[in-house]
CHARMM-style PDB file with segment names, atoms N, HN, CA, C and O in Angstrom:
ATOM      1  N   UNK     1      95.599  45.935 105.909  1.00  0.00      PROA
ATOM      2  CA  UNK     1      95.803  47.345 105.663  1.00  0.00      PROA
ATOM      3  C   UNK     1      96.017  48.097 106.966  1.00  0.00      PROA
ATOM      4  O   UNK     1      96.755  49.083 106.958  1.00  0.00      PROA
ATOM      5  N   UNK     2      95.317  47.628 108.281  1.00  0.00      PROA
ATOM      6  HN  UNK     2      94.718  46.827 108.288  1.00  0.00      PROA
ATOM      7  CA  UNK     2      95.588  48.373 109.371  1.00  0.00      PROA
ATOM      8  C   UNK     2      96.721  48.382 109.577  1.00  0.00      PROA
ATOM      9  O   UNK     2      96.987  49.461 110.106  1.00  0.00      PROA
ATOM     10  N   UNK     3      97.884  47.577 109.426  1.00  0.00      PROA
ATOM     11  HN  UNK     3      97.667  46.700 108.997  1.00  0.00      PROA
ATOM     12  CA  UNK     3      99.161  47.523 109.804  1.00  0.00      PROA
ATOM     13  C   UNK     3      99.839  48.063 109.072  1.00  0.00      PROA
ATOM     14  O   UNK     3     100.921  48.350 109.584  1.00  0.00      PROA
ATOM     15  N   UNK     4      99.661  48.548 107.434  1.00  0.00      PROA
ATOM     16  HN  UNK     4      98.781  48.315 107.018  1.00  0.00      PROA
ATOM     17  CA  UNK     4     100.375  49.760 106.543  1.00  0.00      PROA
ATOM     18  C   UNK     4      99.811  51.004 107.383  1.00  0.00      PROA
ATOM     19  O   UNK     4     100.520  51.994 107.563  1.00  0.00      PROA
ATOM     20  N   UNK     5      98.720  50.929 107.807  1.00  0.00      PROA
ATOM     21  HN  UNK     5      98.144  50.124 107.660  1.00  0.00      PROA
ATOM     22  CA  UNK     5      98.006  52.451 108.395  1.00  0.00      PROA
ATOM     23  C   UNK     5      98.826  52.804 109.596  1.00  0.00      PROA
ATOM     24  O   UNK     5      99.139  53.927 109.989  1.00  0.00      PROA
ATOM     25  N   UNK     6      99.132  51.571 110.134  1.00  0.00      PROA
ATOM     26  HN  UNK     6      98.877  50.658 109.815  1.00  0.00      PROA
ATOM     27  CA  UNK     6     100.246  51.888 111.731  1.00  0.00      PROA
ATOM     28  C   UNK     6     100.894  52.257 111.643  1.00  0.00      PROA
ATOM     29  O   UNK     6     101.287  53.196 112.336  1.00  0.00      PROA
ATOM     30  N   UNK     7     101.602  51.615 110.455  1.00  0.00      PROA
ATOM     31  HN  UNK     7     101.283  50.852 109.892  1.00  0.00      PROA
ATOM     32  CA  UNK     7     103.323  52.149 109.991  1.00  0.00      PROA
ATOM     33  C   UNK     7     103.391  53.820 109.865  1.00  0.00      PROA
ATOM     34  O   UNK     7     104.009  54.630 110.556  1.00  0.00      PROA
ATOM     35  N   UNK     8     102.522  54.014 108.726  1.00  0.00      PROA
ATOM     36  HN  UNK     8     102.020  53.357 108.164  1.00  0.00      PROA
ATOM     37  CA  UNK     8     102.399  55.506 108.613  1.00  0.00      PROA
ATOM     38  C   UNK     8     102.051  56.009 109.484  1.00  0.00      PROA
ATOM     39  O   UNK     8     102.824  56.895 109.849  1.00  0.00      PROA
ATOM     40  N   UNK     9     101.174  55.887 110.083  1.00  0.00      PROA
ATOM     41  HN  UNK     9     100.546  55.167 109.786  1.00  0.00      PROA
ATOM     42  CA  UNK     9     100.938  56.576 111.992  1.00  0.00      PROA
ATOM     43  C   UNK     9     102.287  57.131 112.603  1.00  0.00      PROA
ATOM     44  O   UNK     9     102.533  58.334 112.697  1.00  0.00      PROA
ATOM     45  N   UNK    10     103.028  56.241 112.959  1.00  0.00      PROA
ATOM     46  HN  UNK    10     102.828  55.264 112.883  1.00  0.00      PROA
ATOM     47  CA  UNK    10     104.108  56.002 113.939  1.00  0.00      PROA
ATOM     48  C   UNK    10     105.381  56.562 112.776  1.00  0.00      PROA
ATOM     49  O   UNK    10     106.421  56.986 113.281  1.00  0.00      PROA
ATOM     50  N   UNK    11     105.281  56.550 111.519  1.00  0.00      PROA
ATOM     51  HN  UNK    11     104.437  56.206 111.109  1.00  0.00      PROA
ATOM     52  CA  UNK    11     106.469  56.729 110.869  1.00  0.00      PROA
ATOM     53  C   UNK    11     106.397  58.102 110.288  1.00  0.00      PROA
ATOM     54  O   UNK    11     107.322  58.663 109.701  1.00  0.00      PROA
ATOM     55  N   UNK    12     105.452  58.488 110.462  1.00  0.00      PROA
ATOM     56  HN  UNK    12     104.700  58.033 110.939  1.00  0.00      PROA
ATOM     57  CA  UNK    12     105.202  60.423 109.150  1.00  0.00      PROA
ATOM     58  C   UNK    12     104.226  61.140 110.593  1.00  0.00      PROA
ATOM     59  O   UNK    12     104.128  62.362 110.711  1.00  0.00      PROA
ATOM     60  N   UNK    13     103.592  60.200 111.562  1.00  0.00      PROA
ATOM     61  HN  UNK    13     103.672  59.208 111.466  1.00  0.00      PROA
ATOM     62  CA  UNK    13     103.382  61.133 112.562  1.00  0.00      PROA
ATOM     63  C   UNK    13     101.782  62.249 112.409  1.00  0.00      PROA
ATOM     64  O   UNK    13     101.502  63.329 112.931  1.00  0.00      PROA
ATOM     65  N   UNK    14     101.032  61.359 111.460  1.00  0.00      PROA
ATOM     66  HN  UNK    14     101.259  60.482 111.036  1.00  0.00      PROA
ATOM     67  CA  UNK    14      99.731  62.261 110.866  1.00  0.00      PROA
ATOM     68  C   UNK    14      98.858  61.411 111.672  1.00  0.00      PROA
ATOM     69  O   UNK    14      99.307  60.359 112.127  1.00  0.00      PROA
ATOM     70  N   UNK    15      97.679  61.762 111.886  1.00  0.00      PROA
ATOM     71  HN  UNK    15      97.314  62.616 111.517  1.00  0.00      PROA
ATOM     72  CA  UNK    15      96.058  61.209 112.091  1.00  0.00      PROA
ATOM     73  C   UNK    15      96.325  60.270 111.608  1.00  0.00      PROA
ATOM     74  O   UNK    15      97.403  60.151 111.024  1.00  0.00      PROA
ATOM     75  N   UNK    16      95.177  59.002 111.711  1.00  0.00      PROA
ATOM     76  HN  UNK    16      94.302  59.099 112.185  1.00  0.00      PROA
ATOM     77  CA  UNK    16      95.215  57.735 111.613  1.00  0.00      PROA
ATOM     78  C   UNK    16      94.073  57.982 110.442  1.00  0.00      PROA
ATOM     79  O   UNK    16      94.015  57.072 109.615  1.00  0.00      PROA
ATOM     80  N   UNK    17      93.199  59.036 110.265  1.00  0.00      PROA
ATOM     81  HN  UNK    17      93.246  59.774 110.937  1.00  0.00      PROA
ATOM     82  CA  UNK    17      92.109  58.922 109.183  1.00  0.00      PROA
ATOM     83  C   UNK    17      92.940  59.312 107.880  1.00  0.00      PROA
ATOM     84  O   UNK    17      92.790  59.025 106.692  1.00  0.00      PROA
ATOM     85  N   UNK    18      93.865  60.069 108.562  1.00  0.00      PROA
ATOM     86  HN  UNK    18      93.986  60.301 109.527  1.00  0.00      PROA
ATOM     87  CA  UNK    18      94.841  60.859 106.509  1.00  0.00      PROA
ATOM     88  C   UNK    18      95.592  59.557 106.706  1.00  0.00      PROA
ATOM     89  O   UNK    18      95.924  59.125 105.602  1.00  0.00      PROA
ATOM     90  N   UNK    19      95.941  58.857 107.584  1.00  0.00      PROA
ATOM     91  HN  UNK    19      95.672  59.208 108.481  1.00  0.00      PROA
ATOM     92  CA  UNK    19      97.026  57.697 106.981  1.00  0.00      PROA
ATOM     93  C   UNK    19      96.511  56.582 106.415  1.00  0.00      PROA
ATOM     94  O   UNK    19      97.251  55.837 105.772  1.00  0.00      PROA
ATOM     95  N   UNK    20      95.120  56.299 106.582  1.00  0.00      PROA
ATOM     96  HN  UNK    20      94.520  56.904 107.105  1.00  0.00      PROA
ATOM     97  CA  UNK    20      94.218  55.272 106.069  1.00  0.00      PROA
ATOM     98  C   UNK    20      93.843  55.900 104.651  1.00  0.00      PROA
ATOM     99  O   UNK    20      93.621  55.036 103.804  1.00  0.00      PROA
ATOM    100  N   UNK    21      93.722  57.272 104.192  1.00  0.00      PROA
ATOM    101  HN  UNK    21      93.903  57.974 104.880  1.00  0.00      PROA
ATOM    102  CA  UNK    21      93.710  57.854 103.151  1.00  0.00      PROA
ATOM    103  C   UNK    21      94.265  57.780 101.999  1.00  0.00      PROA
ATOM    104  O   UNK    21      93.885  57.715 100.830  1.00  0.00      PROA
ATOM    105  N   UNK    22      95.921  57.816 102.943  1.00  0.00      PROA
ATOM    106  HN  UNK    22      96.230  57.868 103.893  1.00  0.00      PROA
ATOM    107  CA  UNK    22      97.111  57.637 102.200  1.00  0.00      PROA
ATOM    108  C   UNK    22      97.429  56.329 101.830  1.00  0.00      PROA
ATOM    109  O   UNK    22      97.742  56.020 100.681  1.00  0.00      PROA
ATOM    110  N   UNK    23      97.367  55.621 102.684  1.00  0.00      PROA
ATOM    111  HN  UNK    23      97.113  55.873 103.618  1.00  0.00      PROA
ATOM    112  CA  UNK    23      97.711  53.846 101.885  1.00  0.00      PROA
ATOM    113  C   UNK    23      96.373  53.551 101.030  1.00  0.00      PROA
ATOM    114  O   UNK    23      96.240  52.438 100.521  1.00  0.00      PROA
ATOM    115  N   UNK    24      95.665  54.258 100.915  1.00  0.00      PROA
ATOM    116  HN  UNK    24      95.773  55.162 101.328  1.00  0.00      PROA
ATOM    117  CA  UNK    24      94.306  53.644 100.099  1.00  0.00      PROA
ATOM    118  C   UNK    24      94.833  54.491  99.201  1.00  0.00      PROA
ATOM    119  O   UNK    24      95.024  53.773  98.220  1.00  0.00      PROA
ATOM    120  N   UNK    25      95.193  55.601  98.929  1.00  0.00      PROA
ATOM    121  HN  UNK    25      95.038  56.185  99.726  1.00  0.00      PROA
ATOM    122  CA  UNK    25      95.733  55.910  97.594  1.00  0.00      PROA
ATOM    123  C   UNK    25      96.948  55.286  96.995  1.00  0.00      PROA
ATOM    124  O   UNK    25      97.020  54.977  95.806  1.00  0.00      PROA
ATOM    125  N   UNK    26      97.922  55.110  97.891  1.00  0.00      PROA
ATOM    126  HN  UNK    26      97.863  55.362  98.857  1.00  0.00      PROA
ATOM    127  CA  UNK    26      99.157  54.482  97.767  1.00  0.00      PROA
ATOM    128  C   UNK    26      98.383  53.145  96.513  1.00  0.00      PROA
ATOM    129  O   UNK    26      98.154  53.254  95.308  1.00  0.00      PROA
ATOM    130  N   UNK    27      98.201  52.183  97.297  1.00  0.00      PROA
ATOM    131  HN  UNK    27      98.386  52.094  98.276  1.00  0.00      PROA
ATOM    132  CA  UNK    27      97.470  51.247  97.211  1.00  0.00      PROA
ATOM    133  C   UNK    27      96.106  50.731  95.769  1.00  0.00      PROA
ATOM    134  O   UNK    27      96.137  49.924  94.840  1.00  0.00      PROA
ATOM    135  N   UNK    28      95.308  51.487  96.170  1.00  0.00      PROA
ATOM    136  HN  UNK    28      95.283  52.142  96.925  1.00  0.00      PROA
ATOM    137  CA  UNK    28      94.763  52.212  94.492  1.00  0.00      PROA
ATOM    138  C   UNK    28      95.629  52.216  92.999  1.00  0.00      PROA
ATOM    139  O   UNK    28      95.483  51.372  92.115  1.00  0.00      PROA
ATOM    140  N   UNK    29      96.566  53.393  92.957  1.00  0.00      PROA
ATOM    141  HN  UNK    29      96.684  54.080  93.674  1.00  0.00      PROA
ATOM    142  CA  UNK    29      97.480  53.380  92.148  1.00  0.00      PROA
ATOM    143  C   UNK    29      98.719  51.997  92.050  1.00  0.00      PROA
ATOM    144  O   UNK    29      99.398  51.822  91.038  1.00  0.00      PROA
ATOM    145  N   UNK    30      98.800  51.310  93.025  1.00  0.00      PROA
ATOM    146  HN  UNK    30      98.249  51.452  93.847  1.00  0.00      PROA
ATOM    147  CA  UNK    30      99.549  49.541  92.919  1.00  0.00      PROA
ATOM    148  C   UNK    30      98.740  49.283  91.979  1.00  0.00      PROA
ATOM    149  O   UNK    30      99.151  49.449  90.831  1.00  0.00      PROA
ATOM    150  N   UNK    31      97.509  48.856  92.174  1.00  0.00      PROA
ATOM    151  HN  UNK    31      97.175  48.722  93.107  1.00  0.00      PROA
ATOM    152  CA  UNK    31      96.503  48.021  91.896  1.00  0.00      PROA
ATOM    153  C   UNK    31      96.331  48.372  90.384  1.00  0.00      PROA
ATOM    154  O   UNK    31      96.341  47.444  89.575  1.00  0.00      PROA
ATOM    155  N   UNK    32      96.115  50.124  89.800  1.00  0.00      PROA
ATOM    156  HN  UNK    32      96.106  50.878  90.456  1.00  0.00      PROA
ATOM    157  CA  UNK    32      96.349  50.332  88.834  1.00  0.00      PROA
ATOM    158  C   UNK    32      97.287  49.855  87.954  1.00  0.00      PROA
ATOM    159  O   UNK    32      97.220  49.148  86.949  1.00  0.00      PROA
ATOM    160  N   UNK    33      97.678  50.091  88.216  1.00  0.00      PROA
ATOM    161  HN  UNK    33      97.732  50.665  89.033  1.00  0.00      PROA
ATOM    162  CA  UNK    33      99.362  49.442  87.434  1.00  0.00      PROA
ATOM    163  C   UNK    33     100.138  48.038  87.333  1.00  0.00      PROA
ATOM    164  O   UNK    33     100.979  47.619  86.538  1.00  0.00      PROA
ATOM    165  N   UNK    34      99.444  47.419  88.586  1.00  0.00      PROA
ATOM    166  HN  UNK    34      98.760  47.759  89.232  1.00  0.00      PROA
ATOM    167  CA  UNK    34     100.010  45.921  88.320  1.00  0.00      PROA
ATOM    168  C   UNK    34      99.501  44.801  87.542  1.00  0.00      PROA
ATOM    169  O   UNK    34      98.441  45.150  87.022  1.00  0.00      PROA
ATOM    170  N   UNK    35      99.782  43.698  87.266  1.00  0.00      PROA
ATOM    171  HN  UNK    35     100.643  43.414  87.689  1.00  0.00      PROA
ATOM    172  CA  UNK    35      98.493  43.163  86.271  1.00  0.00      PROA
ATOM    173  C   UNK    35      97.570  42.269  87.353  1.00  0.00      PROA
ATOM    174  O   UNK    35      97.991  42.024  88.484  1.00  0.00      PROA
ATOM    175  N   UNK    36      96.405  41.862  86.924  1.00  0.00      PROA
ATOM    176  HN  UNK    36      96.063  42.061  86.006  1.00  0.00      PROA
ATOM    177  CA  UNK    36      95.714  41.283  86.873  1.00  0.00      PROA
ATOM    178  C   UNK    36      95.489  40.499  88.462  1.00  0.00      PROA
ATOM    179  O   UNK    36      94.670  40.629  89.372  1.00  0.00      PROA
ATOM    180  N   UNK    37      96.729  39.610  88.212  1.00  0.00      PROA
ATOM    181  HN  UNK    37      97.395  39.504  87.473  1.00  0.00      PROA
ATOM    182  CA  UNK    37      96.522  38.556  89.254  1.00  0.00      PROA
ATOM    183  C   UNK    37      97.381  38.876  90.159  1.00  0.00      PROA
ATOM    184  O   UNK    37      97.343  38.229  91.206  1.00  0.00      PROA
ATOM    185  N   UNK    38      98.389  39.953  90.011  1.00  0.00      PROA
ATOM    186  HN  UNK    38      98.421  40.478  89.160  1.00  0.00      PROA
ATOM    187  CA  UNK    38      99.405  40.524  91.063  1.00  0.00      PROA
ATOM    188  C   UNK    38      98.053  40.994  92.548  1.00  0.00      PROA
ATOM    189  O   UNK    38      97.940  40.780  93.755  1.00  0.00      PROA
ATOM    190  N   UNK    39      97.173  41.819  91.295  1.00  0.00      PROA
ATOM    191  HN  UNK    39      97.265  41.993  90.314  1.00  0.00      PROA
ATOM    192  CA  UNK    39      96.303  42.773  91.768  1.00  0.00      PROA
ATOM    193  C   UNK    39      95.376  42.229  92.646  1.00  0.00      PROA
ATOM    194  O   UNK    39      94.889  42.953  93.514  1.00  0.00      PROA
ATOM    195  N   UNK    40      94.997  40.838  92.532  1.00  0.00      PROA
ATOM    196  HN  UNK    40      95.393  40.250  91.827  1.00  0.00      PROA
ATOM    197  CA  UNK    40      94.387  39.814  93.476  1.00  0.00      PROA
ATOM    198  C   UNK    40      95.185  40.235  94.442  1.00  0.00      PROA
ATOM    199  O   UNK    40      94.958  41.073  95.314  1.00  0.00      PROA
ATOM    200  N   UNK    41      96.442  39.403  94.173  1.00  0.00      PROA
ATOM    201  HN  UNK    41      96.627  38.722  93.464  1.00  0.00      PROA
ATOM    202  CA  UNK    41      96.873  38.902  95.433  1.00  0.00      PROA
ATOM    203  C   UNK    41      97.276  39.822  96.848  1.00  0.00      PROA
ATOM    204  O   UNK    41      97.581  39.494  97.995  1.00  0.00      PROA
ATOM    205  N   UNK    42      97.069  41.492  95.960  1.00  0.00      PROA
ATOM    206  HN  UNK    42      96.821  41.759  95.028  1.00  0.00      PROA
ATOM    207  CA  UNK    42      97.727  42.708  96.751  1.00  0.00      PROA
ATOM    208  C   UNK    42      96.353  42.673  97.595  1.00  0.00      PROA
ATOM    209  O   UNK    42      96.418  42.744  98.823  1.00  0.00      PROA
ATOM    210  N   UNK    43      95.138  42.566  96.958  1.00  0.00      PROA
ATOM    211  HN  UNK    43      95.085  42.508  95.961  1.00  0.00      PROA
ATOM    212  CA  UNK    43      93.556  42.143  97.613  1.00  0.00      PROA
ATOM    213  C   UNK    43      93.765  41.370  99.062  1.00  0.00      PROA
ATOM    214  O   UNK    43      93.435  41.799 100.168  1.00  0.00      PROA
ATOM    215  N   UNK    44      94.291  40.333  98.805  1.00  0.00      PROA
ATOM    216  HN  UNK    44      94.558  39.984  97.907  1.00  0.00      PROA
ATOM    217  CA  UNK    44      94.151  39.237  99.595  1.00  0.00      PROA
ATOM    218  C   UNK    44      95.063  39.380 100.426  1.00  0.00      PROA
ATOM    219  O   UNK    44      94.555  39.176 101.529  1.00  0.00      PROA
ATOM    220  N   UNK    45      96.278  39.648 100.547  1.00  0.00      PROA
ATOM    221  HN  UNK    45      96.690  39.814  99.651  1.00  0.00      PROA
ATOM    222  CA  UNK    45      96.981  40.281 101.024  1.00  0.00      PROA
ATOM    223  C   UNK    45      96.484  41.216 102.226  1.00  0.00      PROA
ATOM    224  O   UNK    45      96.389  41.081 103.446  1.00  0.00      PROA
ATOM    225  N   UNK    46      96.252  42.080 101.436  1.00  0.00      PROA
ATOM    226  HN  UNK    46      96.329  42.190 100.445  1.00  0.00      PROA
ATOM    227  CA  UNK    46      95.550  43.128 102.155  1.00  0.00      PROA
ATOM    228  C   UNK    46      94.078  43.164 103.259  1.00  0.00      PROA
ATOM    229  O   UNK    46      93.899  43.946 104.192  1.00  0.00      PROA
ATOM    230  N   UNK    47      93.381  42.328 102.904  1.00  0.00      PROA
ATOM    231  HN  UNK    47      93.527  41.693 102.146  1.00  0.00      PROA
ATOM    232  CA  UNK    47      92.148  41.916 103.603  1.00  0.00      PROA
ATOM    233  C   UNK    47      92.275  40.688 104.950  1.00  0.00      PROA
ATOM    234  O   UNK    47      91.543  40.198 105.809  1.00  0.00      PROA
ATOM    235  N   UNK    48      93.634  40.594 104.503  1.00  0.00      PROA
ATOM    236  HN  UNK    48      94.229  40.993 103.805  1.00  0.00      PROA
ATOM    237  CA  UNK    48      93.507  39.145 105.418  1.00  0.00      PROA
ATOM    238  C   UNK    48      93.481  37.805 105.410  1.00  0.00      PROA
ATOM    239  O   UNK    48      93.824  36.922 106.195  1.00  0.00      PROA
ATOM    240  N   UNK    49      92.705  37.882 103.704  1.00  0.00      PROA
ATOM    241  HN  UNK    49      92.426  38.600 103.066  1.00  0.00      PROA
ATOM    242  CA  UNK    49      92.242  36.139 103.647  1.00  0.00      PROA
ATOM    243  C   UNK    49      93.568  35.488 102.804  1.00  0.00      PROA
ATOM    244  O   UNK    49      94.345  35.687 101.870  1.00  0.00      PROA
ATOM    245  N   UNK    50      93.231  34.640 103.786  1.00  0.00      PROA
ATOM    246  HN  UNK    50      92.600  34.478 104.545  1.00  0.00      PROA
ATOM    247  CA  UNK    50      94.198  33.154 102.880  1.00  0.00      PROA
ATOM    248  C   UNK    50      94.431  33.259 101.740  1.00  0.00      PROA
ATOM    249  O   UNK    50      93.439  33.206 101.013  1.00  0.00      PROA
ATOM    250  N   UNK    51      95.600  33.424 101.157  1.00  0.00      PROA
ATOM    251  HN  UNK    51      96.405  33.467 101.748  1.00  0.00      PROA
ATOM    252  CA  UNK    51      95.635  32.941  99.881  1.00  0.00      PROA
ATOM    253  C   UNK    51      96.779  32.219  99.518  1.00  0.00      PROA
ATOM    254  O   UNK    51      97.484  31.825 100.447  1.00  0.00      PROA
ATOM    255  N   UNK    52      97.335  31.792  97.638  1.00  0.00      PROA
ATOM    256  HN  UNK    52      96.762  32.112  96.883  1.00  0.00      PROA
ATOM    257  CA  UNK    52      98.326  31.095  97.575  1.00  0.00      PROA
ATOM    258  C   UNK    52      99.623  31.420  98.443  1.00  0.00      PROA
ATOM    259  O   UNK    52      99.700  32.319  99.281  1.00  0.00      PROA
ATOM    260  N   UNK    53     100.546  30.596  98.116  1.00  0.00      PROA
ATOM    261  HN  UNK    53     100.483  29.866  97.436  1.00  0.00      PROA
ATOM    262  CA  UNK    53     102.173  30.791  98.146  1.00  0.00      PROA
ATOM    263  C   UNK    53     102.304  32.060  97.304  1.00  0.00      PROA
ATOM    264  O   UNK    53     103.318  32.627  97.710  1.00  0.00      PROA
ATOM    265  N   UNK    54     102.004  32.438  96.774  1.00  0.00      PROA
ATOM    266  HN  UNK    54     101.181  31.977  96.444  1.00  0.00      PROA
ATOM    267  CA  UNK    54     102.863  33.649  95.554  1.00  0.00      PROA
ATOM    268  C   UNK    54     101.935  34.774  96.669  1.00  0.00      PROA
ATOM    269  O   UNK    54     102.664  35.545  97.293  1.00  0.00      PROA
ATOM    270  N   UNK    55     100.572  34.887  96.911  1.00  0.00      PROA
ATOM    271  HN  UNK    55      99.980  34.261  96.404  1.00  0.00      PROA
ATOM    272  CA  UNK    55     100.225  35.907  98.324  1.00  0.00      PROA
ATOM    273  C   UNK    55     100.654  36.494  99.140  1.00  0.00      PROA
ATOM    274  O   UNK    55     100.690  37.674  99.488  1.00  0.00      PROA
ATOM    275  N   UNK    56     101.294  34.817  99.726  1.00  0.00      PROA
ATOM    276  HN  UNK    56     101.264  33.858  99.443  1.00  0.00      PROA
ATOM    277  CA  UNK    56     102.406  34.753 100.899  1.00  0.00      PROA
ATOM    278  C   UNK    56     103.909  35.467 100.431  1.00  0.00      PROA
ATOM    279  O   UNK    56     104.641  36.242 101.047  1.00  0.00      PROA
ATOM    280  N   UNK    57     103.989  35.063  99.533  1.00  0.00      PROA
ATOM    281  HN  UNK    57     103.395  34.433  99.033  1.00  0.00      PROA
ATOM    282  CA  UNK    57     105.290  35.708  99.740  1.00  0.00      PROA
ATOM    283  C   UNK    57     104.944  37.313  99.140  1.00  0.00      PROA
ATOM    284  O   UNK    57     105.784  38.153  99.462  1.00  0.00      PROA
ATOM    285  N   UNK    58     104.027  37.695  98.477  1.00  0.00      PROA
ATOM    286  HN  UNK    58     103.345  37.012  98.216  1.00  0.00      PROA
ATOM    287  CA  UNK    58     103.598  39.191  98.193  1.00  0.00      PROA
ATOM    288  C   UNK    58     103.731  39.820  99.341  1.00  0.00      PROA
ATOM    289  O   UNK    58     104.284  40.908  99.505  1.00  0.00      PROA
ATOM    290  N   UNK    59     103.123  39.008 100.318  1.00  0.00      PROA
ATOM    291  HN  UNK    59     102.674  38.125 100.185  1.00  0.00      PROA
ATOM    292  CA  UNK    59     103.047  39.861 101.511  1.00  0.00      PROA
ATOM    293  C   UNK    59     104.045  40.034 102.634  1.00  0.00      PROA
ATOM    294  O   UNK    59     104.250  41.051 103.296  1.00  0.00      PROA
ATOM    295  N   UNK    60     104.828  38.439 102.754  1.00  0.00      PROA
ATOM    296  HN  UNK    60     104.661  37.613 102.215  1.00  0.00      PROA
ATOM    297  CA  UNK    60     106.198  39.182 102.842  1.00  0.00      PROA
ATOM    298  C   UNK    60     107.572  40.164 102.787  1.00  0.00      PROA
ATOM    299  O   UNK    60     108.286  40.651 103.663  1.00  0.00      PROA
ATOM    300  N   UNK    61     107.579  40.218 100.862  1.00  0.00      PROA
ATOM    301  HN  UNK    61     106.999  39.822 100.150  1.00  0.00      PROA
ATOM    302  CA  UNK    61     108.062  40.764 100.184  1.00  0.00      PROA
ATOM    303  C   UNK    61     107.522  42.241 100.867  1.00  0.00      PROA
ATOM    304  O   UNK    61     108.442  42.889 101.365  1.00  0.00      PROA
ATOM    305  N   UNK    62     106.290  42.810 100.956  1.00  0.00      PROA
ATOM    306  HN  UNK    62     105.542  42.284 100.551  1.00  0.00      PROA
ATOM    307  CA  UNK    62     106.141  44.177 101.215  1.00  0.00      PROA
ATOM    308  C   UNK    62     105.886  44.183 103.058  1.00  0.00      PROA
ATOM    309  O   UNK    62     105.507  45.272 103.491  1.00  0.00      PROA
ATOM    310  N   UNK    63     106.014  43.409 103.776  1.00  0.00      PROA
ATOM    311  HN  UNK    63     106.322  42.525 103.424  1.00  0.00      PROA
ATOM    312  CA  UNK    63     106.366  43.804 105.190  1.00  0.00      PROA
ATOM    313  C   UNK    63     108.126  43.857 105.118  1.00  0.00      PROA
ATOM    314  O   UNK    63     108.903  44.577 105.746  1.00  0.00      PROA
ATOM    315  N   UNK    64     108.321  43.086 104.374  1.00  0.00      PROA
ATOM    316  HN  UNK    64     107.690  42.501 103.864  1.00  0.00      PROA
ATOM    317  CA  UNK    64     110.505  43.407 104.818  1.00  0.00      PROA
ATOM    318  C   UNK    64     110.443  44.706 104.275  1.00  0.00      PROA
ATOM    319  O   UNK    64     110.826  45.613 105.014  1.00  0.00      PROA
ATOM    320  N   UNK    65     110.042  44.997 103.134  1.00  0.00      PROA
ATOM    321  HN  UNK    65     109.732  44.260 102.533  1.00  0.00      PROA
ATOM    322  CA  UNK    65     110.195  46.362 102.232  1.00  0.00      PROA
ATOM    323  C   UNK    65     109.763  47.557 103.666  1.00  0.00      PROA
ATOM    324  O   UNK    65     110.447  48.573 103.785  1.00  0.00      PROA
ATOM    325  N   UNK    66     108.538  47.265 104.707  1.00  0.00      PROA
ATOM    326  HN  UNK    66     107.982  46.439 104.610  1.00  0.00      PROA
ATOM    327  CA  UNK    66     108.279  48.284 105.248  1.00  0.00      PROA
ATOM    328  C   UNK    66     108.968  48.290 106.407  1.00  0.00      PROA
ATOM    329  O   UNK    66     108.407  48.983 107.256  1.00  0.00      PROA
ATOM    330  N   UNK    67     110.201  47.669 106.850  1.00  0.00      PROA
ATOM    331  HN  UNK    67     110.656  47.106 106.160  1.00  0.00      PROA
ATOM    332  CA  UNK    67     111.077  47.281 107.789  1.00  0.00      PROA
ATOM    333  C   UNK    67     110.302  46.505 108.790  1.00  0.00      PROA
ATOM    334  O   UNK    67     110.540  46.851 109.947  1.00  0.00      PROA
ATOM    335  N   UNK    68     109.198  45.282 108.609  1.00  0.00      PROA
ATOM    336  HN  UNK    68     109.005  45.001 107.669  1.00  0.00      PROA
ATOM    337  CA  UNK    68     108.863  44.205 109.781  1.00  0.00      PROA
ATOM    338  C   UNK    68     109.581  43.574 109.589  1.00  0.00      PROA
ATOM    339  O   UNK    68     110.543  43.821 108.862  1.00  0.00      PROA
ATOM    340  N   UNK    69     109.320  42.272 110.315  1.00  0.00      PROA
ATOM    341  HN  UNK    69     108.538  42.070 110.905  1.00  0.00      PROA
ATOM    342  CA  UNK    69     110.107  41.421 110.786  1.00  0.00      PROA
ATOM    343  C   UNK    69     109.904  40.178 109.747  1.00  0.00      PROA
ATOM    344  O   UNK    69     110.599  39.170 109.874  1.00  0.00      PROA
ATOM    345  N   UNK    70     109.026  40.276 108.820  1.00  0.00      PROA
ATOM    346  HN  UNK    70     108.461  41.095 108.717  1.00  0.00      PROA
ATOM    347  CA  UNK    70     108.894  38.679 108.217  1.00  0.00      PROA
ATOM    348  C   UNK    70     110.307  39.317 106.773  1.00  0.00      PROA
ATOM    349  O   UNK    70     110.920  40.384 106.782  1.00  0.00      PROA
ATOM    350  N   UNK    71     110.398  38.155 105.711  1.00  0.00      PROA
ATOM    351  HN  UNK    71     109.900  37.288 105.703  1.00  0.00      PROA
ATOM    352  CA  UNK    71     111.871  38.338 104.521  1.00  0.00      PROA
ATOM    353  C   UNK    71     111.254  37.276 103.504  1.00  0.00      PROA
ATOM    354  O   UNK    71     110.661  36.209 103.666  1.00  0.00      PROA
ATOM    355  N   UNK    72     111.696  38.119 102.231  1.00  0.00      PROA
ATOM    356  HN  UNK    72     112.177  38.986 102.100  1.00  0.00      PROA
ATOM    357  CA  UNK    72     111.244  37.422 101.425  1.00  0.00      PROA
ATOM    358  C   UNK    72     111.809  35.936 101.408  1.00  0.00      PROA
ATOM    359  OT1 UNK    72     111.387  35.124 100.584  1.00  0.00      PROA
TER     360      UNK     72
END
């Protein structure tokens, strides 16, 4: 999550406490809405820890989406 919090830092130009705010709401409402095991993996993803291939590429999939460097 610190590295969605950077993005928004450096990209909208706010405090680092409203941008940690903002991807936790962002983020929140994913979690709402996706099912089940998406919702893991946005977890795991997000925290750091290891998880499957379908993780891995979750988390790919949303660093290309935020213009880094990894592709689905």
């Amino acid at each position: 999550m610190n590295e969605i919090v950077q993005q928004i830092v450096q990209r909208v130009g706010i405090p680092e406490d409203k941008a940690r705010m903002a991807a936790q709401l962002v983020i929140d409402h994913l979690k709402g809405k996706l099912p089940g095991s998406i919702s893991g993996q946005l977890d795991s993803y997000l925290t750091g820890q290891p998880g499957s291939e379908a993780s891995e590429r979750l988390g790919s999939s949303i660093t290309g989406m935020m213009g880094g460097k990894k592709s689905a």
